[in-house]
Biopython code that builds the backbone (N, CA, C, O; Angstrom):
import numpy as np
from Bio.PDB.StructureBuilder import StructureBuilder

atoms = [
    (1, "UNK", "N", (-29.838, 2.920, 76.205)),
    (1, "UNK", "CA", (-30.513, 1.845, 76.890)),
    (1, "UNK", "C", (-31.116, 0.918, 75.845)),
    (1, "UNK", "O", (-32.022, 1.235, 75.075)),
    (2, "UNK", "N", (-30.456, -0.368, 75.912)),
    (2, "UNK", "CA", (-31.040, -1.642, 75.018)),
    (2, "UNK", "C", (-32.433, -2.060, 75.408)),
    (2, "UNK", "O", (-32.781, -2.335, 76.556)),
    (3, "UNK", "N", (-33.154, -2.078, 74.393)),
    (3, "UNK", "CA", (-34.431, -2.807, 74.772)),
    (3, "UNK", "C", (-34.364, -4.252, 74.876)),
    (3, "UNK", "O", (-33.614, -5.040, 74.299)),
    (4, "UNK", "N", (-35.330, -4.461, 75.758)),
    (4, "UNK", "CA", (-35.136, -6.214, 76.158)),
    (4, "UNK", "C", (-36.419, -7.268, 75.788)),
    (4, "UNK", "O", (-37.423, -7.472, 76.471)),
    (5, "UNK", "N", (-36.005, -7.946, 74.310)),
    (5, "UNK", "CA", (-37.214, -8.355, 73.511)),
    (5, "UNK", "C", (-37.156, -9.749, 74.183)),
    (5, "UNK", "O", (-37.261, -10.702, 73.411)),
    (6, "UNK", "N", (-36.997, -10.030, 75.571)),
    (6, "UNK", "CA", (-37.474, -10.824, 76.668)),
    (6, "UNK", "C", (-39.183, -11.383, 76.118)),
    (6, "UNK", "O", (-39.486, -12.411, 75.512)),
    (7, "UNK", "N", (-39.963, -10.378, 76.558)),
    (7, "UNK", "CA", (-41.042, -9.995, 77.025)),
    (7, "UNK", "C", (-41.991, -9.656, 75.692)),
    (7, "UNK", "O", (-43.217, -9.618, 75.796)),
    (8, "UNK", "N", (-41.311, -9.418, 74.449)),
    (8, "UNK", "CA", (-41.507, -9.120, 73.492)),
    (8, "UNK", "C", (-42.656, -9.835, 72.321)),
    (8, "UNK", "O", (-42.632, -11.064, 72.263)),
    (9, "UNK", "N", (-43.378, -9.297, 71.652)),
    (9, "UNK", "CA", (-44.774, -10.102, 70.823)),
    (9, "UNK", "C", (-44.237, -9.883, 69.724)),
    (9, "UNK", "O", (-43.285, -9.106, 69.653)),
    (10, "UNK", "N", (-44.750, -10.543, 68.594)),
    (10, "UNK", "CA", (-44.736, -10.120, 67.297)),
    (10, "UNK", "C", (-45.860, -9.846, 66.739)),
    (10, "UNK", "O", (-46.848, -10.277, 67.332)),
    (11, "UNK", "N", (-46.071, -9.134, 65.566)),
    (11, "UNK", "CA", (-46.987, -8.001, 65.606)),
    (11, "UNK", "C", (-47.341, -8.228, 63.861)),
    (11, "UNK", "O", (-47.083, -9.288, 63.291)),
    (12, "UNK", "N", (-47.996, -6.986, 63.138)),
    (12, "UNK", "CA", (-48.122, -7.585, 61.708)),
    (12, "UNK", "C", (-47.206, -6.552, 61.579)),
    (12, "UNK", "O", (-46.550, -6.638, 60.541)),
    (13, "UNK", "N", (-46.875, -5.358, 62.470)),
    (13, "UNK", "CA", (-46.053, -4.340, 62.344)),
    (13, "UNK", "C", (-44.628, -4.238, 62.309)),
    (13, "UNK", "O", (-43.881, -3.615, 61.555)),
    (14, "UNK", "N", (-44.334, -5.254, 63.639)),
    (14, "UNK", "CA", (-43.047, -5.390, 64.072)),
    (14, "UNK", "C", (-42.948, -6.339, 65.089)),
    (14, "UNK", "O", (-43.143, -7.514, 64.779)),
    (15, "UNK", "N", (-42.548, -5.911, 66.818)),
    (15, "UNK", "CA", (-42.508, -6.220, 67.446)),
    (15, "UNK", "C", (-42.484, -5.238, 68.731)),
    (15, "UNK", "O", (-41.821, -4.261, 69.081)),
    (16, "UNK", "N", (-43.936, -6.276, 69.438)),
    (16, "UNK", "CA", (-44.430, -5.002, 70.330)),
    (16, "UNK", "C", (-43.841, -4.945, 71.715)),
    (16, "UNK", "O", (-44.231, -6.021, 72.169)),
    (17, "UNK", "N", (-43.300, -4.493, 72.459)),
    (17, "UNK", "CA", (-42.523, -4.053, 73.476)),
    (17, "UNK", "C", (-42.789, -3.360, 74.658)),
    (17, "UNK", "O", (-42.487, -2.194, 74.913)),
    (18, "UNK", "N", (-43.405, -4.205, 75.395)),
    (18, "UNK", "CA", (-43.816, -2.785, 76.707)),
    (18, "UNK", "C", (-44.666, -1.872, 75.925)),
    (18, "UNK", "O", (-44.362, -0.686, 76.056)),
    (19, "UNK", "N", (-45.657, -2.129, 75.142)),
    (19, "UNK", "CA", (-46.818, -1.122, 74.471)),
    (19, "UNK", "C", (-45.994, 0.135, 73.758)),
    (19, "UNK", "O", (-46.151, 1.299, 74.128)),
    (20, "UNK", "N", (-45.356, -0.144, 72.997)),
    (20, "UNK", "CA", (-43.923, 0.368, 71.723)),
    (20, "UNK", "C", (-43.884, -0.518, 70.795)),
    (20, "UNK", "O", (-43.587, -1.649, 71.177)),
    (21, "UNK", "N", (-44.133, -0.344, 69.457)),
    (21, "UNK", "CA", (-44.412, -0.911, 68.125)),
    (21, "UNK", "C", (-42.515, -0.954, 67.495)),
    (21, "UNK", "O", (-42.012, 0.071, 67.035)),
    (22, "UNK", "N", (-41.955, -1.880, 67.568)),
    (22, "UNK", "CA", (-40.592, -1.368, 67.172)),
    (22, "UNK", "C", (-40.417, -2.245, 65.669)),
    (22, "UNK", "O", (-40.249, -3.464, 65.654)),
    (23, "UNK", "N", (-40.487, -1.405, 64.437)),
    (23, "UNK", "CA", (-40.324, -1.474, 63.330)),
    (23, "UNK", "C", (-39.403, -2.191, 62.887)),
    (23, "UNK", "O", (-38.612, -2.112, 63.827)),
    (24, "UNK", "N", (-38.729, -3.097, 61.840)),
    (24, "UNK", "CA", (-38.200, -3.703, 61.170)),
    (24, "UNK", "C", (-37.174, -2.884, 60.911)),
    (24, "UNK", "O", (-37.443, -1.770, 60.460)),
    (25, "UNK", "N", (-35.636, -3.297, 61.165)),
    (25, "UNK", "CA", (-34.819, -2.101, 60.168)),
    (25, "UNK", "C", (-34.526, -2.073, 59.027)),
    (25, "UNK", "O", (-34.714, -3.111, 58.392)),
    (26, "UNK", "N", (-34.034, -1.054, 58.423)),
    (26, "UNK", "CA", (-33.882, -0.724, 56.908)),
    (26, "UNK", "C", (-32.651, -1.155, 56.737)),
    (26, "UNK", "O", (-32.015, -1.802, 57.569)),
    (27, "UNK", "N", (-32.162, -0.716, 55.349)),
    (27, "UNK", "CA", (-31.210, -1.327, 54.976)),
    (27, "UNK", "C", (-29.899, -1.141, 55.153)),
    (27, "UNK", "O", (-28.974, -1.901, 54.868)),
    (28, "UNK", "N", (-29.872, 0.320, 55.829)),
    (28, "UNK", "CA", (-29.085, 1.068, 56.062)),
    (28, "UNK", "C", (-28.198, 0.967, 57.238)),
    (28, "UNK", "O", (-27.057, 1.345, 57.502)),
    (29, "UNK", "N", (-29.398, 0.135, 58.027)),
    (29, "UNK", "CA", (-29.035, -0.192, 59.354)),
    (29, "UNK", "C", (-27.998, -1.596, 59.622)),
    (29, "UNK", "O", (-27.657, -2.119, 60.683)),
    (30, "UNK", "N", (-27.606, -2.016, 57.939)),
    (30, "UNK", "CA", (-26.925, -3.278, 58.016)),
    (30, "UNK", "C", (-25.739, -3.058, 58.906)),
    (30, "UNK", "O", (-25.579, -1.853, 59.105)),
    (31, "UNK", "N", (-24.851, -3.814, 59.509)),
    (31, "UNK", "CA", (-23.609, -3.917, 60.337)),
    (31, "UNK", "C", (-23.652, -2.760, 61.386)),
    (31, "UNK", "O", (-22.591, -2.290, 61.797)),
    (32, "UNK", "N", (-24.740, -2.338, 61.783)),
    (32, "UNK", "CA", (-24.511, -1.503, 63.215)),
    (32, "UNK", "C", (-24.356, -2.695, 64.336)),
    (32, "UNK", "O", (-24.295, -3.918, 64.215)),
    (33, "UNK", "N", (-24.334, -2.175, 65.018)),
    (33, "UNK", "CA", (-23.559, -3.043, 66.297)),
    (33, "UNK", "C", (-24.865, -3.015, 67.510)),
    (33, "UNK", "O", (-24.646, -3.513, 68.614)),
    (34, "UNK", "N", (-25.814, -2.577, 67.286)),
    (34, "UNK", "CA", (-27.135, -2.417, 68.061)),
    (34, "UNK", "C", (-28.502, -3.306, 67.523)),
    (34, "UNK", "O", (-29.582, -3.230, 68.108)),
    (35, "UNK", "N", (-28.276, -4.171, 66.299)),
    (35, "UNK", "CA", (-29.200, -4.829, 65.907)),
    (35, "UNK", "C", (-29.426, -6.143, 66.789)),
    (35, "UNK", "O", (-28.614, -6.867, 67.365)),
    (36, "UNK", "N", (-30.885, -6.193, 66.683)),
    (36, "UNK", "CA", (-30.990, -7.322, 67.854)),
    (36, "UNK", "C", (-31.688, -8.078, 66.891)),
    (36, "UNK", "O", (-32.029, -7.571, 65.823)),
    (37, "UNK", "N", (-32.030, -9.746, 67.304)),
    (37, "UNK", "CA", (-32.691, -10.218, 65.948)),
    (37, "UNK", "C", (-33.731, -10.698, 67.554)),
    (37, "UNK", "O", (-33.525, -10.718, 68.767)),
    (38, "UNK", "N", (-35.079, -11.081, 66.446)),
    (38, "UNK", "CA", (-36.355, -11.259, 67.246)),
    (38, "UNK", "C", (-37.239, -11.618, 66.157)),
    (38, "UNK", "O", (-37.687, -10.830, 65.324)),
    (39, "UNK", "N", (-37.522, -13.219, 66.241)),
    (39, "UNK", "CA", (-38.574, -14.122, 65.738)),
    (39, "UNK", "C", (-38.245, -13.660, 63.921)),
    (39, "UNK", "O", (-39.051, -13.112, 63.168)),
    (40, "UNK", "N", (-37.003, -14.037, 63.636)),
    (40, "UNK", "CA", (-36.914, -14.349, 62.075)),
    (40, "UNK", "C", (-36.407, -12.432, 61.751)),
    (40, "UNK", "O", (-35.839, -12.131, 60.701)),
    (41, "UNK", "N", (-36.650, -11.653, 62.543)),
    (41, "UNK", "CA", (-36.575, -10.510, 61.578)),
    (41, "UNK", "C", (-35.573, -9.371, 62.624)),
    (41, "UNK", "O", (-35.718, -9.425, 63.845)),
    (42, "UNK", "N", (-34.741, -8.538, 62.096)),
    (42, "UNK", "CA", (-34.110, -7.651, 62.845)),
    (42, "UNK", "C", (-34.795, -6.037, 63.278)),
    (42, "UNK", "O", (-35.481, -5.251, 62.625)),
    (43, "UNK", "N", (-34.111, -5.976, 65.032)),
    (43, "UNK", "CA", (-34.989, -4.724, 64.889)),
    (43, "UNK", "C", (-33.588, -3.846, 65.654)),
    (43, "UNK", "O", (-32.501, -4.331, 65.968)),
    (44, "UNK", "N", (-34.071, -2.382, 65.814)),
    (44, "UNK", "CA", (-32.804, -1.699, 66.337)),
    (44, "UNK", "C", (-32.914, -1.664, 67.520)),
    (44, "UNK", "O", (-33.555, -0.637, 67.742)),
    (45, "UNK", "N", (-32.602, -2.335, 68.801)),
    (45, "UNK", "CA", (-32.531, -2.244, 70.192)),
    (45, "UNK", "C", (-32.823, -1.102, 70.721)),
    (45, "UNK", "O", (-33.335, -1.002, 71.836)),
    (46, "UNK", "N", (-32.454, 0.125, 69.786)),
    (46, "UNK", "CA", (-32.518, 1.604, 70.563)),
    (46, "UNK", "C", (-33.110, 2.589, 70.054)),
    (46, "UNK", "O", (-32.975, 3.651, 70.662)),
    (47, "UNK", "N", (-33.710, 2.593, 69.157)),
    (47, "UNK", "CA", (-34.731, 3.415, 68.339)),
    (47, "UNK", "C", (-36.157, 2.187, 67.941)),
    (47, "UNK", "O", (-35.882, 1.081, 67.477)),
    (48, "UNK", "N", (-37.725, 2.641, 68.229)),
    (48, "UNK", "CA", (-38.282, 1.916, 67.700)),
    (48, "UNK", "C", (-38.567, 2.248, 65.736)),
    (48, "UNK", "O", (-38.832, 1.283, 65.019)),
    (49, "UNK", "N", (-38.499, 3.129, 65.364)),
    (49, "UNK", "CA", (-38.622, 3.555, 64.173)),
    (49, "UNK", "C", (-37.240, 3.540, 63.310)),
    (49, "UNK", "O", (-37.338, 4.586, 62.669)),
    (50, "UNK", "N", (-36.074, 2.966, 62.960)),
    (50, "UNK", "CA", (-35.102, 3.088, 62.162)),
    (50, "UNK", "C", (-35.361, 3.729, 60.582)),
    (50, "UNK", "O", (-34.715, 4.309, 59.710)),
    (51, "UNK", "N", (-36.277, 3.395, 60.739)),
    (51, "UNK", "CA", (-36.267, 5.066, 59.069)),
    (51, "UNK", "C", (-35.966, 6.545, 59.413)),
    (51, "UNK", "O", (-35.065, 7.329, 59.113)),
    (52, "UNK", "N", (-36.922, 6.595, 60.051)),
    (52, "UNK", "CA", (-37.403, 7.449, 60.333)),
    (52, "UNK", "C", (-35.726, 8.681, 60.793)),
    (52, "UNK", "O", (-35.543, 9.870, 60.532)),
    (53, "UNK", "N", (-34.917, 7.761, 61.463)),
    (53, "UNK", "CA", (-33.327, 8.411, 61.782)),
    (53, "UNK", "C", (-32.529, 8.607, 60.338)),
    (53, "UNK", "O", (-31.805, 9.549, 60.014)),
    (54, "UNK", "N", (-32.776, 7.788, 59.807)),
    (54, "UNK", "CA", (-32.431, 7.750, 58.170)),
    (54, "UNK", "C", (-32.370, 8.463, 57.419)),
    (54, "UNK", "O", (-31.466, 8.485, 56.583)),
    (55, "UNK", "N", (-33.844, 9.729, 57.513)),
    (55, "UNK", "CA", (-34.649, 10.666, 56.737)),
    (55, "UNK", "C", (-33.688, 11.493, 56.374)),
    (55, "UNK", "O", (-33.466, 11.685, 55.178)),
    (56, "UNK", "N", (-33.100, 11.998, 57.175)),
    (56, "UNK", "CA", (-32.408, 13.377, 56.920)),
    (56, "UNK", "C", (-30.862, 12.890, 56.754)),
    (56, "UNK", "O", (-30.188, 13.864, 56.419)),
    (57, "UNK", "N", (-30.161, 11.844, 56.862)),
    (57, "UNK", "CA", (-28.998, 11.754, 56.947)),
    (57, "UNK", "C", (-28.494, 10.588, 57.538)),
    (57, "UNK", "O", (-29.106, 9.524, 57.438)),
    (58, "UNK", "N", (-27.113, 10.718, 58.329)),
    (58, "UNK", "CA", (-26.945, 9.441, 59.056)),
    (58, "UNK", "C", (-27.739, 9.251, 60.416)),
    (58, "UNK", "O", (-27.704, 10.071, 61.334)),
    (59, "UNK", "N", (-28.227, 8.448, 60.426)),
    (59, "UNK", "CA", (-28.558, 7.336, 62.332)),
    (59, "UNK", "C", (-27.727, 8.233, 62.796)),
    (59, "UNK", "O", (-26.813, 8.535, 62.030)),
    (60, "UNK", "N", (-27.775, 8.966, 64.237)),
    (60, "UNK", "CA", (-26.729, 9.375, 65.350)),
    (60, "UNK", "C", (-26.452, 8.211, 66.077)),
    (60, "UNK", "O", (-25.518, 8.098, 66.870)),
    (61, "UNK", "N", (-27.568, 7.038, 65.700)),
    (61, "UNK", "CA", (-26.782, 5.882, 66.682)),
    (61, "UNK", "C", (-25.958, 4.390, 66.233)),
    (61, "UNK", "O", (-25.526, 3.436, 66.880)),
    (62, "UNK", "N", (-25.992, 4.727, 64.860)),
    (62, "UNK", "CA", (-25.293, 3.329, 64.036)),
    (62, "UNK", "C", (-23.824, 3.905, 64.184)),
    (62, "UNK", "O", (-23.323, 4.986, 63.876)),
    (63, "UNK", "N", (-23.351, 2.796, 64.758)),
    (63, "UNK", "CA", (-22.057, 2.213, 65.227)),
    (63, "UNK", "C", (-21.413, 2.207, 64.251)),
    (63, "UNK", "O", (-20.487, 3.018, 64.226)),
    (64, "UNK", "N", (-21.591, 1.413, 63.180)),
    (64, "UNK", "CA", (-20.748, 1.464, 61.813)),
    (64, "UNK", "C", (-20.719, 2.749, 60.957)),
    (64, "UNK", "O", (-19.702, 2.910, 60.282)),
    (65, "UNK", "N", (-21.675, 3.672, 60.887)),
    (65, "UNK", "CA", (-21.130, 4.740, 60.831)),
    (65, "UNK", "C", (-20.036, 5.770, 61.098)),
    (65, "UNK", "O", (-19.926, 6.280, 62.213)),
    (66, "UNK", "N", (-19.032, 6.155, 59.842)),
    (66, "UNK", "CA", (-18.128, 7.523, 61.123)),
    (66, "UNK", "C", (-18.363, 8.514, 59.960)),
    (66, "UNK", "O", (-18.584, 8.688, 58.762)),
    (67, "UNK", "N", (-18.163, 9.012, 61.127)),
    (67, "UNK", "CA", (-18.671, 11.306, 60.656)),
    (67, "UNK", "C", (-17.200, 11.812, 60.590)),
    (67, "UNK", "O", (-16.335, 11.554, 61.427)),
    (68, "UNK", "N", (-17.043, 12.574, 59.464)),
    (68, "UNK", "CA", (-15.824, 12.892, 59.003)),
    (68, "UNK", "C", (-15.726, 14.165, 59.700)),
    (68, "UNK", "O", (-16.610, 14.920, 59.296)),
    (69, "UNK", "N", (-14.932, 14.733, 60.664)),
    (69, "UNK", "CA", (-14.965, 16.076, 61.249)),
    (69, "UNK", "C", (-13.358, 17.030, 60.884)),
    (69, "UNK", "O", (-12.149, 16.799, 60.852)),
    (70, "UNK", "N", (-14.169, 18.023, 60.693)),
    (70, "UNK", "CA", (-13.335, 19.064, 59.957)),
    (70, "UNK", "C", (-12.217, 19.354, 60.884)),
    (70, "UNK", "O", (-12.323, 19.290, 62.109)),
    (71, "UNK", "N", (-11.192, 19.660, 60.274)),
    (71, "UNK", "CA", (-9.808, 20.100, 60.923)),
    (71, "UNK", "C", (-9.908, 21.449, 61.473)),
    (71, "UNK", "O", (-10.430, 22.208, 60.657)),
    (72, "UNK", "N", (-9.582, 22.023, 62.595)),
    (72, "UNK", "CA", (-9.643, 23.106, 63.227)),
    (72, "UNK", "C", (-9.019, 23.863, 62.265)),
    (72, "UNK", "O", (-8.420, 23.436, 61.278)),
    (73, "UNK", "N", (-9.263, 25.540, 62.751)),
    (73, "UNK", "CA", (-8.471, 26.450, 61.842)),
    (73, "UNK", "C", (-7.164, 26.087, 62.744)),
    (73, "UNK", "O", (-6.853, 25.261, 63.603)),
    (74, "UNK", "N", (-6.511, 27.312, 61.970)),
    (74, "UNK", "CA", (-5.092, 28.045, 62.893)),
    (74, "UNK", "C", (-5.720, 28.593, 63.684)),
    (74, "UNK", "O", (-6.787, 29.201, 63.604)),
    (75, "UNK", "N", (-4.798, 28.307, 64.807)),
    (75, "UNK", "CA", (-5.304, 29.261, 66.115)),
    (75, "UNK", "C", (-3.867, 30.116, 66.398)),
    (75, "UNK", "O", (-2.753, 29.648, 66.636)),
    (76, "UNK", "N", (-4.204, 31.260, 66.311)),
    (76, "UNK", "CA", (-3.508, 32.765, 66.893)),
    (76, "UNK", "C", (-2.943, 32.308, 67.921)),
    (76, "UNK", "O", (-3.516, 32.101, 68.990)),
    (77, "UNK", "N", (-1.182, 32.013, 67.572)),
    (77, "UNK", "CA", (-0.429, 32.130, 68.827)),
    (77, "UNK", "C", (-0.472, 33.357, 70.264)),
    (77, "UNK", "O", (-0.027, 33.125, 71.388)),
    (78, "UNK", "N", (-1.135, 34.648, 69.806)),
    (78, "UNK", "CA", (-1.283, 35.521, 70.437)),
    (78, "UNK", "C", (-2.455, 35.290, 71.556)),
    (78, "UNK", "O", (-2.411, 35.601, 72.746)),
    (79, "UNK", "N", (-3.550, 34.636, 70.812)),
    (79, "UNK", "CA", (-4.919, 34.320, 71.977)),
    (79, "UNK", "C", (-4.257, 33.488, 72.248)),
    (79, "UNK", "O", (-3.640, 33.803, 73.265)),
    (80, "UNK", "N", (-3.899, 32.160, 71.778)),
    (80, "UNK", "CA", (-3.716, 31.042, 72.591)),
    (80, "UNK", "C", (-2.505, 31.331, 73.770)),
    (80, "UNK", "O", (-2.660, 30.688, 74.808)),
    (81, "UNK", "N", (-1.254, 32.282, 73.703)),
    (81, "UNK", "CA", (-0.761, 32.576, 75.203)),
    (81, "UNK", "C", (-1.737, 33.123, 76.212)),
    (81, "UNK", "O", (-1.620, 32.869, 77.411)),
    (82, "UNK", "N", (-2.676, 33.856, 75.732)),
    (82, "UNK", "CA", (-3.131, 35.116, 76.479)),
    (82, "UNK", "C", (-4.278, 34.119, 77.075)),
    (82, "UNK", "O", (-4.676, 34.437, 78.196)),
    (83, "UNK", "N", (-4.876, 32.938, 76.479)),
    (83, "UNK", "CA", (-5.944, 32.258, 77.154)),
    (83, "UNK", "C", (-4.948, 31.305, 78.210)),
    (83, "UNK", "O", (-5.245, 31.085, 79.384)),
    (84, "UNK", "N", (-3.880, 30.867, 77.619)),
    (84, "UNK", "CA", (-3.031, 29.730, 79.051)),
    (84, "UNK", "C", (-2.556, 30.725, 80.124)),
    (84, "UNK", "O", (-2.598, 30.311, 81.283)),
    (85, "UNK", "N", (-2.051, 32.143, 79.883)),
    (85, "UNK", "CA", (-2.122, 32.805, 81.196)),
    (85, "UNK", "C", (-3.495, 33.369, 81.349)),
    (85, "UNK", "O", (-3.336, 34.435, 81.943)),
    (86, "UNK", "N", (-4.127, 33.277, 81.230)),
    (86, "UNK", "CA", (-5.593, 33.610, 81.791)),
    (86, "UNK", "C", (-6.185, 32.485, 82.885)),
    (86, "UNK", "O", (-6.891, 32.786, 83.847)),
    (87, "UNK", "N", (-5.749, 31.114, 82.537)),
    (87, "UNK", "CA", (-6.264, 30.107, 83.531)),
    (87, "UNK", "C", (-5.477, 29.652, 84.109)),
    (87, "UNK", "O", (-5.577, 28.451, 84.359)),
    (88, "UNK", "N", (-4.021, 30.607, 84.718)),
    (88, "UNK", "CA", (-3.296, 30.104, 85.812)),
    (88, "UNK", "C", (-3.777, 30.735, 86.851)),
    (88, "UNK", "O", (-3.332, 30.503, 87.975)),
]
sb = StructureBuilder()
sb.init_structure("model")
sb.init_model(0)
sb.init_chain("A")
sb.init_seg("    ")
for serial, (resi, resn, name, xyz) in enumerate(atoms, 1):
    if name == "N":
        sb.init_residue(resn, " ", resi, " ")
    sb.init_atom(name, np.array(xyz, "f"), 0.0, 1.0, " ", f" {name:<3s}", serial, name[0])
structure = sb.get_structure()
């Protein structure tokens, strides 16, 4: 859910929102697809804190991000019959 900086103040903090302080984003947050701009400065539509997602790793919500996911093992021709006749 996009926030709607309609209604929106500017702040010495950020920009205040329905009584929600929503922080300036970092740098990290360049080319996501959720940045909204509001009175000269960008903020993240869907998180009010964008560091703070940063801390440990990637944003779960920046768009321009992709997560490299591991290739399955081999799977045992033996389970894999025994599970397709199991769900007929």
């Amino acid at each position: 859910m996009a926030v709607d900086f309609n209604n929106a103040v500017k702040t010495d903090e950020g920009a205040l929102v329905n009584g929600i302080v929503m922080n300036p984003i970092v740098e990290q947050c360049e080319g996501c697809g959720r940045i909204e701009a509001f009175a000269d400065s960008k903020f993240c539509g869907t998180y009010p804190q964008p560091a703070a997602k940063w801390r440990l790793g990637n944003c779960n919500f920046a768009t321009h991000v992709k997560t490299e996911t591991k290739a399955k093992g081999k799977v045992n021709p033996l389970k894999a019959s025994k599970r397709a006749a199991k769900k007929k």
